[in-house]
RODO-2510 file (C-alpha; in nm, 4 decimals, decimal comma):
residues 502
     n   res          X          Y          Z
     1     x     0,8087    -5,0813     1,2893
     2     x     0,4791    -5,1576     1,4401
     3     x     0,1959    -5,3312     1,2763
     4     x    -0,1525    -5,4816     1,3721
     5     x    -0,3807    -5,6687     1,0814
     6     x    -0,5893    -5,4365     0,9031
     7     x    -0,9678    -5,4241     0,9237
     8     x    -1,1534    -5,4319     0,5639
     9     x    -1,1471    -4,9944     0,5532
    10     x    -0,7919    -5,0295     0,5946
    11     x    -0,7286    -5,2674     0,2867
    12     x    -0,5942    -5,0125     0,0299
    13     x    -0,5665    -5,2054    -0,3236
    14     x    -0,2013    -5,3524    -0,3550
    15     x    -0,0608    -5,0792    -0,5895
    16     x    -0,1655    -4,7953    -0,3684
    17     x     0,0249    -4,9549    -0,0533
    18     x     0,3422    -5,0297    -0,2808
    19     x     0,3391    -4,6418    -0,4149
    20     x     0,2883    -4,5471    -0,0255
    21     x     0,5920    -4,7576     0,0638
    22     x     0,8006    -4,6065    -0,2023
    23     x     0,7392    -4,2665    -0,1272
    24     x     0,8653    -4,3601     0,2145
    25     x     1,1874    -4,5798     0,1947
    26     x     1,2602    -4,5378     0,5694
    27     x     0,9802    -4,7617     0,6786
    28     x     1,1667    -5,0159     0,5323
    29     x     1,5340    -4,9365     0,6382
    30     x     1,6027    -4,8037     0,2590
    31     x     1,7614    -4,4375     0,1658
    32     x     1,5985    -4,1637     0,0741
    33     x     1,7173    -4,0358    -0,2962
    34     x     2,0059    -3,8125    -0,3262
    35     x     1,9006    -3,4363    -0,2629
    36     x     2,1086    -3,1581    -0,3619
    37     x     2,3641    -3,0959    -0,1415
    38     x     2,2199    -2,6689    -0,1270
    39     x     1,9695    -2,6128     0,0752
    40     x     1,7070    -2,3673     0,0228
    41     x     1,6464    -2,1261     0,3341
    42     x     1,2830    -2,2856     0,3192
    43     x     1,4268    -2,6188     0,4853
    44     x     1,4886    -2,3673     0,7951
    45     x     1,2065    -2,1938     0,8425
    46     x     0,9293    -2,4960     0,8167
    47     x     1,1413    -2,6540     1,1117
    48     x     1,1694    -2,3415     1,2893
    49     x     0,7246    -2,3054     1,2491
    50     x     0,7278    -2,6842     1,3682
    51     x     0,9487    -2,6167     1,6049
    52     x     0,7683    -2,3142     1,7307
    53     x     0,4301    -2,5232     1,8002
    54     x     0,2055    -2,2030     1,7378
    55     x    -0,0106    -2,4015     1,4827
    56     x    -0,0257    -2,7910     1,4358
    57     x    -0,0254    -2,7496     1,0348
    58     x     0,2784    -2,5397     0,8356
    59     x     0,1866    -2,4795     0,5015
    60     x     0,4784    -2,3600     0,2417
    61     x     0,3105    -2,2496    -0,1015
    62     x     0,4654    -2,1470    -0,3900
    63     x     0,4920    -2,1943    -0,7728
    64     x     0,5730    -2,5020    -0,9644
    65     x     0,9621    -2,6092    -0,9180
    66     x     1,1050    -2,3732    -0,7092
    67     x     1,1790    -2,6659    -0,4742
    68     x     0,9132    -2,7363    -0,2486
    69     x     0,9015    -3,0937    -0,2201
    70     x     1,2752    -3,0931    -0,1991
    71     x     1,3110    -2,8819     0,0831
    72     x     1,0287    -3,0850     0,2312
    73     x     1,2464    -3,3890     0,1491
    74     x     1,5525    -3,2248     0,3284
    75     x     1,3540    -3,1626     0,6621
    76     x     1,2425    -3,5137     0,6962
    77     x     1,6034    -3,6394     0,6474
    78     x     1,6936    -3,3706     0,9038
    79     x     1,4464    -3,5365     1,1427
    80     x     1,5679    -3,8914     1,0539
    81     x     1,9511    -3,7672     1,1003
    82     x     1,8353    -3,6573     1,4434
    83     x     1,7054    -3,9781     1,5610
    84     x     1,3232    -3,9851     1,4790
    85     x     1,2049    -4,3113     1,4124
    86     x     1,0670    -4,3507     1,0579
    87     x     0,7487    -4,5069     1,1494
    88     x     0,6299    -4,1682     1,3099
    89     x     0,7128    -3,9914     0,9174
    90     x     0,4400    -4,0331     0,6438
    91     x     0,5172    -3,8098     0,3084
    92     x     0,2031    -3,8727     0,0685
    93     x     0,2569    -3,7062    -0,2970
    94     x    -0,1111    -3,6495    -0,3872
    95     x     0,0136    -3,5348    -0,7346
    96     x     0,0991    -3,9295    -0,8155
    97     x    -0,1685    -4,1086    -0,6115
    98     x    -0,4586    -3,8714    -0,6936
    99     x    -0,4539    -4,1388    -1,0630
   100     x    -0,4183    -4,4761    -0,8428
   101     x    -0,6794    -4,7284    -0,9035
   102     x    -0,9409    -4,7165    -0,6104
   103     x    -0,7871    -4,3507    -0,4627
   104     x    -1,0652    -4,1405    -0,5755
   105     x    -1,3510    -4,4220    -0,4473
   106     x    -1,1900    -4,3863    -0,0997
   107     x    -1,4145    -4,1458     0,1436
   108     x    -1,2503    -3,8730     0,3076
   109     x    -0,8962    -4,0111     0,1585
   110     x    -0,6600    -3,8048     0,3681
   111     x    -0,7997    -3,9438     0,6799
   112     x    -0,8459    -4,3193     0,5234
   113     x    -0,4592    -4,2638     0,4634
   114     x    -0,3965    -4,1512     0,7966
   115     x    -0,5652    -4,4701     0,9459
   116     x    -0,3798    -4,6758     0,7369
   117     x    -0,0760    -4,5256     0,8222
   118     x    -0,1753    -4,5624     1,2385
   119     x    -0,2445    -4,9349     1,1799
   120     x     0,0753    -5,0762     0,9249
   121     x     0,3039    -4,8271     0,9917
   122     x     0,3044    -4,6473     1,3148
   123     x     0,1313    -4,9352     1,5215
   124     x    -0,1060    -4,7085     1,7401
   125     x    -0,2997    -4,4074     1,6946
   126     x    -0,1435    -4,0384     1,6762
   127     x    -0,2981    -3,9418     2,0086
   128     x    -0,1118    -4,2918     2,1728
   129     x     0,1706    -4,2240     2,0274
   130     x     0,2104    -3,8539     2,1123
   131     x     0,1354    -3,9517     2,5155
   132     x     0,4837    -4,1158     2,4257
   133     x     0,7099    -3,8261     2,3117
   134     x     0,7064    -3,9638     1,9785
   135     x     0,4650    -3,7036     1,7835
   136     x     0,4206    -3,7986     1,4199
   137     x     0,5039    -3,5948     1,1169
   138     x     0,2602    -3,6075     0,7900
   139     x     0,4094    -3,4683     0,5041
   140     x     0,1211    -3,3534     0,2340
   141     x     0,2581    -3,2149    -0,0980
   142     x     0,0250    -3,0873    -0,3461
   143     x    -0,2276    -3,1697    -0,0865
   144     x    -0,4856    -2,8718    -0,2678
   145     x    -0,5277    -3,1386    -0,5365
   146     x    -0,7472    -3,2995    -0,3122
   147     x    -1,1128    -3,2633    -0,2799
   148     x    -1,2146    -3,1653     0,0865
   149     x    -0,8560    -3,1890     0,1978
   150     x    -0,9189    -2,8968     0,4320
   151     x    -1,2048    -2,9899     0,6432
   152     x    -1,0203    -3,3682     0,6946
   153     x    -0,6804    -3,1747     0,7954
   154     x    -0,9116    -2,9695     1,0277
   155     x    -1,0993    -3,2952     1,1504
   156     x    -0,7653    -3,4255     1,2151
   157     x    -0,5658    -3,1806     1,3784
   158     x    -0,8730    -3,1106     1,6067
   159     x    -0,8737    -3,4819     1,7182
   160     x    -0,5144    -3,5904     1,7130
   161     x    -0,1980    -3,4378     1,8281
   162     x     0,0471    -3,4296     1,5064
   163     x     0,3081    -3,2133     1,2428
   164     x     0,1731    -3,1427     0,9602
   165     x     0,3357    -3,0051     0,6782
   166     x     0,1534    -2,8786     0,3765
   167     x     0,2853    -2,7946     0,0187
   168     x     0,1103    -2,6155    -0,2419
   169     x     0,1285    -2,4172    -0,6032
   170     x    -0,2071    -2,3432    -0,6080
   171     x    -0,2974    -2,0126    -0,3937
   172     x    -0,6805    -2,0285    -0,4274
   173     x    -0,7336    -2,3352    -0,3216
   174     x    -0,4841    -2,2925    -0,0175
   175     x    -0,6347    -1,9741     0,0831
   176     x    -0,9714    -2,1414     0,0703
   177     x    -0,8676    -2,4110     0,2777
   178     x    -0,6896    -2,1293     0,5068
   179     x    -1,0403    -2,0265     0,5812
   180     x    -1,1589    -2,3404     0,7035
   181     x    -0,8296    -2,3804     0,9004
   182     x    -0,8141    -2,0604     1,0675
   183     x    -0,6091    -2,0870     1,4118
   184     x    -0,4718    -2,3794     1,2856
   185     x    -0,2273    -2,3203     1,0116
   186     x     0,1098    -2,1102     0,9585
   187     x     0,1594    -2,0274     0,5706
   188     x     0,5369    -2,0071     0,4230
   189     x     0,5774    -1,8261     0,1164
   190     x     0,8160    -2,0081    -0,1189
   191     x     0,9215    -1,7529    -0,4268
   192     x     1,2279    -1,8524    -0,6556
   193     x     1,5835    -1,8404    -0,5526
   194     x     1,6958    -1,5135    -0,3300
   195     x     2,0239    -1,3711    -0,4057
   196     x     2,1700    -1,5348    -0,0865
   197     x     2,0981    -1,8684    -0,2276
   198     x     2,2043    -1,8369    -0,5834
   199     x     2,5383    -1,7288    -0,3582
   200     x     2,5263    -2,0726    -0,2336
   201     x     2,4945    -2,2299    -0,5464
   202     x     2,8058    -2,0599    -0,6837
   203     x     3,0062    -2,0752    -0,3868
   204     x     2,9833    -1,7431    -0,2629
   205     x     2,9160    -1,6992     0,0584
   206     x     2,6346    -1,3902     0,1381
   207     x     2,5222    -1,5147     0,4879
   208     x     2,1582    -1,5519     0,5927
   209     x     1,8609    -1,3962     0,5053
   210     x     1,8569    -1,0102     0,6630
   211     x     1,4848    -1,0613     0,7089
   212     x     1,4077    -1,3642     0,9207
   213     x     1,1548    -1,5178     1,1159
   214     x     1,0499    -1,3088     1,3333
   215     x     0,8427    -1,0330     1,2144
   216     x     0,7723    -0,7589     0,9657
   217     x     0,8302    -0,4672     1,2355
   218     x     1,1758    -0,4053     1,1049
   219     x     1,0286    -0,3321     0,7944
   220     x     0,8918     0,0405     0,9326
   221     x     1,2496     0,1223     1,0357
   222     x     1,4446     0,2963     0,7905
   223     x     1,7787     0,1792     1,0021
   224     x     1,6938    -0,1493     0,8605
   225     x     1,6516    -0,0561     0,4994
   226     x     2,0191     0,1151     0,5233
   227     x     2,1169    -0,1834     0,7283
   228     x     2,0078    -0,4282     0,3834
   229     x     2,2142    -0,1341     0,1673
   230     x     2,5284    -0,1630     0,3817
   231     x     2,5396    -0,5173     0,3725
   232     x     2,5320    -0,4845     0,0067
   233     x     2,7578    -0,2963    -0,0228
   234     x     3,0402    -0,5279     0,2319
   235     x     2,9604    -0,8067    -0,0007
   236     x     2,9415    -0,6160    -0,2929
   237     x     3,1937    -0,8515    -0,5025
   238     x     2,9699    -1,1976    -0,4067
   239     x     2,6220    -1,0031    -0,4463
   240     x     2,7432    -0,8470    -0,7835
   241     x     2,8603    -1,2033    -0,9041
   242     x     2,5443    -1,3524    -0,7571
   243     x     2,3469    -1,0838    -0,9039
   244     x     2,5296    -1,1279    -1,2539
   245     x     2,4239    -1,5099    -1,2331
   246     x     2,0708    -1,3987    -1,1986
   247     x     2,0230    -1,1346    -1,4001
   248     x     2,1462    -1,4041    -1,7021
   249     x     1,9088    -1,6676    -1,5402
   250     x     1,6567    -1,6202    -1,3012
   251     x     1,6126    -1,7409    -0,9689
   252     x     1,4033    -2,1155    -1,0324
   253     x     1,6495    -2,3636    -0,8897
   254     x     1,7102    -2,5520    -1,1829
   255     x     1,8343    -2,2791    -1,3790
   256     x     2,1690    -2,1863    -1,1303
   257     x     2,1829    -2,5504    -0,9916
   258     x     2,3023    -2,6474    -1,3756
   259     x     2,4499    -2,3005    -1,4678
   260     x     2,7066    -2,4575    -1,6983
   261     x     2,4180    -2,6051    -1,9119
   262     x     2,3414    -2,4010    -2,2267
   263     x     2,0529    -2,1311    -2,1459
   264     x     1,8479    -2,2783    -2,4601
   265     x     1,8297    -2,6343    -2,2940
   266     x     1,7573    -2,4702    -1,9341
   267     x     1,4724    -2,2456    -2,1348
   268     x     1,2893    -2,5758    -2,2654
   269     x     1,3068    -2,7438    -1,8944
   270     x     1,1828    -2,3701    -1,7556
   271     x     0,8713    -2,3867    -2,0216
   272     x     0,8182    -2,7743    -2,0070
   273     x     0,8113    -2,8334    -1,6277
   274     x     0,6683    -2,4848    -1,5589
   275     x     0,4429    -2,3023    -1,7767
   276     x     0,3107    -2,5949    -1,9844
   277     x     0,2611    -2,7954    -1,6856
   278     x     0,0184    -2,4984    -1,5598
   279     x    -0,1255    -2,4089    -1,8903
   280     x    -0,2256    -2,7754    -1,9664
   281     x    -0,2644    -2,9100    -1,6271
   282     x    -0,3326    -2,7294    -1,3043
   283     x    -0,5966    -2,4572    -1,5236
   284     x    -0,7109    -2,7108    -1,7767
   285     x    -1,0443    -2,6974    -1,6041
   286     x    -1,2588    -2,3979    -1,4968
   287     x    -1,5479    -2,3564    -1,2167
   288     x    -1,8134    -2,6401    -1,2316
   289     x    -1,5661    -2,8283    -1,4616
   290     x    -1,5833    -2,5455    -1,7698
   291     x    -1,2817    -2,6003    -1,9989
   292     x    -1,0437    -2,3225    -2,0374
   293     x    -0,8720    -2,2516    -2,3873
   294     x    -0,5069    -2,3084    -2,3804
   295     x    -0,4177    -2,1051    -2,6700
   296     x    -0,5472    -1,8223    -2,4839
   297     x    -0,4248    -1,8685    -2,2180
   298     x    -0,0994    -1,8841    -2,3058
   299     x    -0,1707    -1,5741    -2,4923
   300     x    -0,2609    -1,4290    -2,1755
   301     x     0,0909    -1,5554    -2,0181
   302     x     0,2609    -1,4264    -2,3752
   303     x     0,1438    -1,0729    -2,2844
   304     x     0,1628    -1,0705    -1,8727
   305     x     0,5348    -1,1534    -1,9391
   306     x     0,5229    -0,8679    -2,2431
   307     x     0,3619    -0,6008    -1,9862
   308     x     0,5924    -0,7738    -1,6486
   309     x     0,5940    -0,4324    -1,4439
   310     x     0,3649    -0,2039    -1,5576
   311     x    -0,0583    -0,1820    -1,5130
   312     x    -0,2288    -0,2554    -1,8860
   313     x    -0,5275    -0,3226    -1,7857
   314     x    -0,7568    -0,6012    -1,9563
   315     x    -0,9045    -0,3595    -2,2156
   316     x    -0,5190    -0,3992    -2,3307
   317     x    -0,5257    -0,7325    -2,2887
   318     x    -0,8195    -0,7875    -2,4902
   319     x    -0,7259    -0,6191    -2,7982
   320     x    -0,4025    -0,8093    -2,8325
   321     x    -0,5324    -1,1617    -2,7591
   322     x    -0,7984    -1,0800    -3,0202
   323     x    -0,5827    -0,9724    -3,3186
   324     x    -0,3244    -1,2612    -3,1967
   325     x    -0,6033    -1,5128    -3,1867
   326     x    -0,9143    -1,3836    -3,3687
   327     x    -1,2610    -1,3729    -3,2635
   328     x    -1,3885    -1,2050    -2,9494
   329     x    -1,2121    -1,2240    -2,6337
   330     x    -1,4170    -1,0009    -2,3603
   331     x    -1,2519    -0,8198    -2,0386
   332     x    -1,4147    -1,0314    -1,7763
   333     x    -1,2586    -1,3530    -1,9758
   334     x    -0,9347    -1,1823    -1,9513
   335     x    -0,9369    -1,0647    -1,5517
   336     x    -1,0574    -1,4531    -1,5361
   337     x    -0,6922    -1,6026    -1,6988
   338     x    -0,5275    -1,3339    -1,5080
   339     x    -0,6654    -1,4671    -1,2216
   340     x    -0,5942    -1,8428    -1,2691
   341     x    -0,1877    -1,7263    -1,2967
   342     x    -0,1827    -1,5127    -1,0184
   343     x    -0,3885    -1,8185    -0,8053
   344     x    -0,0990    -2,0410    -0,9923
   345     x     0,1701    -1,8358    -0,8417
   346     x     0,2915    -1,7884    -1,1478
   347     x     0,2369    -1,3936    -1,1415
   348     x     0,1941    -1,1687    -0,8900
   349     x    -0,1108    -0,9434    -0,9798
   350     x    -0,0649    -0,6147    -0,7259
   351     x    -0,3712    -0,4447    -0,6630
   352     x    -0,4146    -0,0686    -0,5909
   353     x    -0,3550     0,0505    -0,2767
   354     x    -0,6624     0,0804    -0,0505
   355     x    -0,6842     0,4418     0,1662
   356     x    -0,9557     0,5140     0,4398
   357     x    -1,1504     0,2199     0,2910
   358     x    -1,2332     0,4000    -0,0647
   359     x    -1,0513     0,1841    -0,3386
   360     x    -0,7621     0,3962    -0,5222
   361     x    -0,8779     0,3426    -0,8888
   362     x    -0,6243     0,1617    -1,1300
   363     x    -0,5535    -0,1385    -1,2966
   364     x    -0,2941    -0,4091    -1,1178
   365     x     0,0604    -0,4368    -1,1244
   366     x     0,1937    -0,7252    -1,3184
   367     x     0,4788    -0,8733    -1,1771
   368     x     0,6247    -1,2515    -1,2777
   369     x     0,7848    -1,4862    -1,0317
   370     x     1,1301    -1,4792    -1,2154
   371     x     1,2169    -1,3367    -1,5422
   372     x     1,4000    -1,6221    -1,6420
   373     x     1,0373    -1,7088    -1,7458
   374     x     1,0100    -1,4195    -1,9385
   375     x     1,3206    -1,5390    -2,1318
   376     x     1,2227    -1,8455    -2,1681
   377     x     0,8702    -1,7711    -2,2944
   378     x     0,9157    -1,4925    -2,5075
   379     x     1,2597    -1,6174    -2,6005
   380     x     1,4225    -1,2538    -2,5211
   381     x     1,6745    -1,1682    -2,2871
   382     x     1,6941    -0,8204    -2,0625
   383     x     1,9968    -0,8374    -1,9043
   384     x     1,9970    -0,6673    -1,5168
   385     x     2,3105    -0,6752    -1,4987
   386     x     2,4944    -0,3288    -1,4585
   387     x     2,7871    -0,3778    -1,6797
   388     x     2,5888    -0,5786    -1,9551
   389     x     2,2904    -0,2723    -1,9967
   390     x     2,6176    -0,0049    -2,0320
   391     x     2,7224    -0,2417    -2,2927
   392     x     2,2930    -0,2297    -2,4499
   393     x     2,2068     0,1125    -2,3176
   394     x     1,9126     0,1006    -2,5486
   395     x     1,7851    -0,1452    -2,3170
   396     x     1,7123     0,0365    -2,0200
   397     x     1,3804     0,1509    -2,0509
   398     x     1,2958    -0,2809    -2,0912
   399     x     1,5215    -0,3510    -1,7710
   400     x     1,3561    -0,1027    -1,5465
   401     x     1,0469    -0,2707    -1,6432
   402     x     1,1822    -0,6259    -1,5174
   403     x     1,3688    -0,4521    -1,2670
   404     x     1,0389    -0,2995    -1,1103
   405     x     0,8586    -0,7031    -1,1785
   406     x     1,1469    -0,8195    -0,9856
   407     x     1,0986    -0,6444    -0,7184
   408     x     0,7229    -0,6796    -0,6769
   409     x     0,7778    -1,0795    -0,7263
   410     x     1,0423    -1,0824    -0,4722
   411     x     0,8316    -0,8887    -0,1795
   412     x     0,5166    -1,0505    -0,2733
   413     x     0,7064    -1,3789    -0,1240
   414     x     0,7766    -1,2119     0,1809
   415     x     0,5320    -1,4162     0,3898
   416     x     0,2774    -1,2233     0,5893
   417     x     0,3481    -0,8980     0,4029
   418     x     0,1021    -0,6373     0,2395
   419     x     0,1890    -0,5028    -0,0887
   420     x    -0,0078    -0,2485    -0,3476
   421     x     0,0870    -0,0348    -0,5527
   422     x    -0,0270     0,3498    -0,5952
   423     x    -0,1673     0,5089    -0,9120
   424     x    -0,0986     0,8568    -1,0206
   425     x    -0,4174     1,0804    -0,9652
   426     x    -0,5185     1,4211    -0,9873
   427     x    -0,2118     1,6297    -0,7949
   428     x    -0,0497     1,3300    -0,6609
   429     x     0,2419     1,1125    -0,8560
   430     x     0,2184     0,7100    -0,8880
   431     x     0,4419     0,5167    -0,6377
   432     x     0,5294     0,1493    -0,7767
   433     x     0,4788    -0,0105    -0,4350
   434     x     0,3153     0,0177    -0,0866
   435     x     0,4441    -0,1613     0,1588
   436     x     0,2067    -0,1904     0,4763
   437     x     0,3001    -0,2224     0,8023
   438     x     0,0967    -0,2611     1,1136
   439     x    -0,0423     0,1281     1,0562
   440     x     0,2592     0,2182     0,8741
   441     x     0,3081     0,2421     0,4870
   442     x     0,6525     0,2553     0,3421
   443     x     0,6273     0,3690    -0,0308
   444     x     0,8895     0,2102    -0,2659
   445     x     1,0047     0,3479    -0,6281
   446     x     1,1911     0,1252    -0,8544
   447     x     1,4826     0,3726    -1,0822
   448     x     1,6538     0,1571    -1,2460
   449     x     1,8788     0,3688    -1,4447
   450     x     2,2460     0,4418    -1,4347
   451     x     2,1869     0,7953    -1,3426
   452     x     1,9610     0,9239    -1,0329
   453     x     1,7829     1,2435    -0,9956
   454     x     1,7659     1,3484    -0,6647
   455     x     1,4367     1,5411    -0,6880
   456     x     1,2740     1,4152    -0,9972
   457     x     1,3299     1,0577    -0,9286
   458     x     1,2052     1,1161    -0,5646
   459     x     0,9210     1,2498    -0,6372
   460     x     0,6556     0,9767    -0,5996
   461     x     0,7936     0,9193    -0,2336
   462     x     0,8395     1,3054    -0,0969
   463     x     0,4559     1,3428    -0,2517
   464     x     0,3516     1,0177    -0,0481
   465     x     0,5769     1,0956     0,2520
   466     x     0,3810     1,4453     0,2708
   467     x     0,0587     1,3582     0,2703
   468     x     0,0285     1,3042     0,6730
   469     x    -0,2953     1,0436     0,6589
   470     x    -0,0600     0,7779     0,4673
   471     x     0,1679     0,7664     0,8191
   472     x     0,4693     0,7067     0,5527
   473     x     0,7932     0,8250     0,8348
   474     x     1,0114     0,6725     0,5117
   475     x     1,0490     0,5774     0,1392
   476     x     1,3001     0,3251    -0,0717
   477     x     1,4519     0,4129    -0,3586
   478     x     1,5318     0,0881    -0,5611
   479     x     1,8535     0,1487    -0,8122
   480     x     2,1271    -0,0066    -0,9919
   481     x     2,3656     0,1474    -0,7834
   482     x     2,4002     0,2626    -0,4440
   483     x     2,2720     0,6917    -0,4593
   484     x     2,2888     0,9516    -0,2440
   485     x     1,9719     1,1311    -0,2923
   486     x     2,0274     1,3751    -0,0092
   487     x     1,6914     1,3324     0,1438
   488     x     1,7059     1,1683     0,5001
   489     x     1,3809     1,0326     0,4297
   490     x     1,4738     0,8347     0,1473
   491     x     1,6962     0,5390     0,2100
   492     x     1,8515     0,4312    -0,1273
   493     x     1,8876     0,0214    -0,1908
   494     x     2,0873    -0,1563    -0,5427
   495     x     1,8304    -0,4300    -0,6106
   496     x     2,1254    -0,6738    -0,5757
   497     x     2,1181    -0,5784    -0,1924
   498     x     1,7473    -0,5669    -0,2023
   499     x     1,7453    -0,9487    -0,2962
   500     x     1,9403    -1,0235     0,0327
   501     x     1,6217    -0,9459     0,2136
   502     x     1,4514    -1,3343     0,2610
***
C-alpha cells in the first residue's frame, strides 16, 4: 500500500480515518464480512455497466434493504478475487460518517475524501495511477445524503479517470443529481427480489433474467412476451414453488433469505428497518428544513398500502387521514406525502398516460414495492397464490388488487422503461398499464381471476390496439393462469412467468 505524509487538508480527525479503515478491511490485509452466499442479479449488471465504460459513474437506486450495499459489497470482493489491488478500492458509507465529528465542517467532503484516499491509501493521484492500468474504484453508498455530492462527482469524473459506483434510496435527490451529471452516469434500478432470485434462495433453479442488459426493443415484440409465457410454463413446478414463497412473503431479501423464521418476527424487521426508518428518518424533514408529521404520514403509507393498485385520488386520501387523525388535512399536503414515498422508492406512483402532448386526465396508480409491506403494515395477508385464493375465493377481488400493484412495482424497476397507466374516458375503456417503447406502446391488463373472458376481459387492449394513433401492434394479458384468449394480438402471461422478466 502506498503512502506519502499528509499535508494539514488531508488530516481527517482520528475517528474519521479509523471508520474509513474499517469500512475497508483490505487496505489492511483483513476480510471483508461474510456476505450471503446468493447473489442478487444486481452484482452482474453494475460490473457489466463498469465493464461497458459508456459512463465513468453507475448508479444502482432502489428502496431501503433490498440489498444494495450488499451487492455492492459482492462486486468489490469480485474485483479483489480477480486480482485488483485493494489500495485502488475505496467504499465510503455516507449513512455512518455523515454524524462523525469534523465530517460536516469539511468543504466539498467527497472530494476532501478522495484526496485523502490518493495520499494514505492509493499513493498517487487517480489520473497517475490510471496511466498505469490500475484504474481506481470508489464505492459511494447513500451518497444522496450528501450535500452537493453531485457537482463534486461531476468535478471529479471530469478531472480524473475512475469507477464510480453510486447507491441510493432516495429518487429525488438522485434524479436531481442525474441532471447535473448528464453524459456521465448509467442508473440501475434495484426493486425487491424477482422470481428468479427467490428461486435461488430456495434452491430452485429458474435461470437468468429473460430481460437483460441490453435493451428494451424486445419489449415491442410480442414473440418475446410468449417467449417469457413459455418459459413459464417449462419451469412451471420451480416458478409455482417460487411464486408460492412469494406470494406468502414478498420479495425484500430478508424475508426469503430467513423463510423458516416465523412471518410475525420477519413483519417487525420489514416495518423496523423499512418503513420506520423512512417515516422517521429519510422524510423527517421537508423543503427549507419544514418538519413533516409522522403520524400522517404514516397515515398516508396506512392508506397507499389500503388503495395498492387502484387510482383514489387525494380528495380520498384526505377524507380518511382526517377522520383517522382529526383536524384538516388539505389535498396539496396529501400529493406532498405521496410524493416523499414515491421519491423514497417506497411506492411507485404511475401517472396517466400522456397522448399527442395533451395530459390524459386521472389520478395515479398506486403501486407498492412488495406486498410483503402491505402485510406487514396493515398486518393482513392476500395470498397470490393460486391454490391458497381457491381455498379464500372471497378474496379475489383484494388479490387482483395486489396482483395489478405487483405488477406495476415490478416493471417500474425495469431500468430505462416508461410506464403509465390509461384512464377510462368517454367511449374508450381504462387499460392498467402503458408500456412505451421507442414510438411503440404496448397496453397491459392485469385479470387476476381464475376464470378469463375472452372478450370482456380483453376489452381495454382490443379498444387501445384499435385506435391507430397509439401504434399499439400488441397487448398483455396478466393472469393466474396461462389463457387462451383467441386473439393473436393478445399474448397471455401467469404473473409467476411475468416475474421472470429482470
Amino acid at each position: 500500500m502506498g503512502s506519502s505524509p499528509l499535508s494539514p487538508e488531508f488530516a481527517f480527525p482520528a475517528e474519521f480515518v479509523a471508520a474509513l479503515r474499517r469500512l475497508n478491511p483490505w487496505w489492511e490485509g483483513e476480510e471483508m464480512q461474510v456476505l450471503p452466499a446468493t447473489r442478487r442479479h444486481l452484482v452482474g449488471g453494475m460490473r457489466r455497466r463498469l465493464d461497458q465504460g459508456l459512463a465513468p459513474i453507475v448508479v444502482l437506486r432502489g428502496p431501503r434493504q433490498v440489498g444494495k450495499t450488499t451487492a455492492q459489497l459482492h462486486l468489490i470482493q469480485d474485483l479483489l478475487g480477480e486480482g485488483v489491488e485493494p489500495s485502488r478500492i475505496l467504499r465510503v458509507q455516507f449513512d455512518d460518517l455523515a454524524e462523525i465529528a469534523g465530517f460536516k465542517r469539511l468543504k466539498s467532503p467527497l472530494l476532501r475524501i478522495v484526496e485523502w484516499f490518493e495520499h494514505a491509501v492509493l499513493g498517487m493521484s487517480l489520473n497517475s495511477a490510471a496511466h498505469q492500468g490500475r484504474t481506481a474504484f470508489l464505492f459511494l453508498d447513500e451518497v444522496q445524503n450528501l450535500r452537493g455530492w453531485d457537482t463534486q462527482l461531476k468535478f471529479l469524473v471530469d478531472l480524473s479517470t475512475v469507477s464510480v459506483v453510486v447507491t441510493g434510496s432516495s429518487a429525488l435527490r438522485i434524479e436531481r443529481g442525474r441532471d447535473s451529471l448528464a453524459g456521465r452516469i448509467s442508473t440501475l434500478e434495484g426493486g425487491t427480489l424477482s422470481l428468479t432470485e427467490i428461486g435461488a434462495f430456495a434452491g430452485l433453479d429458474l435461470g437468468q433474467p429473460l430481460l437483460r442488459d441490453n435493451g428494451l426493443e424486445v419489449l415491442a415484440d410480442p414473440s418475446f412476451w410468449r417467449s417469457v409465457s413459455e418459459r413459464g410454463e417449462a419451469l412451471a413446478p420451480e416458478r409455482d414453488e417460487a411464486f408460492r414463497r412469494f406470494s406468502e412473503r414478498g420479495g425484500y431479501p430478508v424475508a426469503q433469505a430467513n423463510y423458516d423464521t416465523p412471518w410475525v418476527a420477519i413483519a417487525e424487521q420489514l416495518n423496523e428497518t423499512v418503513v420506520r426508518r423512512v417515516i422517521q428518518h429519510d422524510l423527517r424533514l421537508g423543503d427549507r428544513g419544514r418538519r413533516r408529521d409522522p403520524e400522517l404520514l404514516e397515515e398516508v403509507f396506512r392508506l397507499a398500502c389500503r388503495y395498492a393498485g387502484q387510482t383514489p385520488g387525494p380528495h380520498v386520501f384526505a377524507r380518511e387521514a382526517q377522520r383517522a387523525l382529526g383536524g384538516n388535512v388539505g389535498y396539496q399536503r396529501i400529493n406532498s406525502y405521496l410524493s416523499f414515498l414515491n421519491d423514497s422508492l417506497l411506492l411507485r406512483v404511475i401517472r396517466p398516460l400522456e397522448l399527442r402532448l395533451r395530459r390524459t386526465r386521472g389520478y395515479p396508480k398506486l403501486c407498492l414495492a412488495d406486498h410483503g409491506l402491505r402485510a406487514s403494515w396493515l398486518q393482513e395477508e392476500i395470498p397470490l397464490d393460486v391454490n391458497r385464493l381457491r381455498a379464500q375465493p372471497d378474496l379475489t377481488t383484494f388479490a387482483g388488487r395486489i396482483a395489478e400493484s405487483v405488477t406495476g412495482a415490478h416493471l417500474s424497476s425495469v431500468s430505462g422503461l416508461q410506464i403509465a397507466h390509461f384512464p377510462e374516458r368517454s367511449g374508450e375503456p381504462e387499460v392498467d398499464f402503458v408500456l412505451t417503447v421507442g414510438d411503440r406502446r404496448i397496453p397491459i391488463e392485469v385479470k387476476y381471476q381464475a376464470r378469463i373472458d375472452t372478450l370482456r376481459d380483453t376489452e381495454g387492449i382490443r379498444s387501445f390496439i384499435e385506435k391507430r394513433a397509439n401504434n399499439a401492434p400488441f397487448g398483455v394479458l396478466v393472469t393466474q393462469t396461462y389463457a387462451d384468449v383467441g386473439d393473436p394480438r393478445v399474448v397471455s402471461v401467469p404473473l409467476g412467468s411475468l416475474l421472470l422478466l429482470r
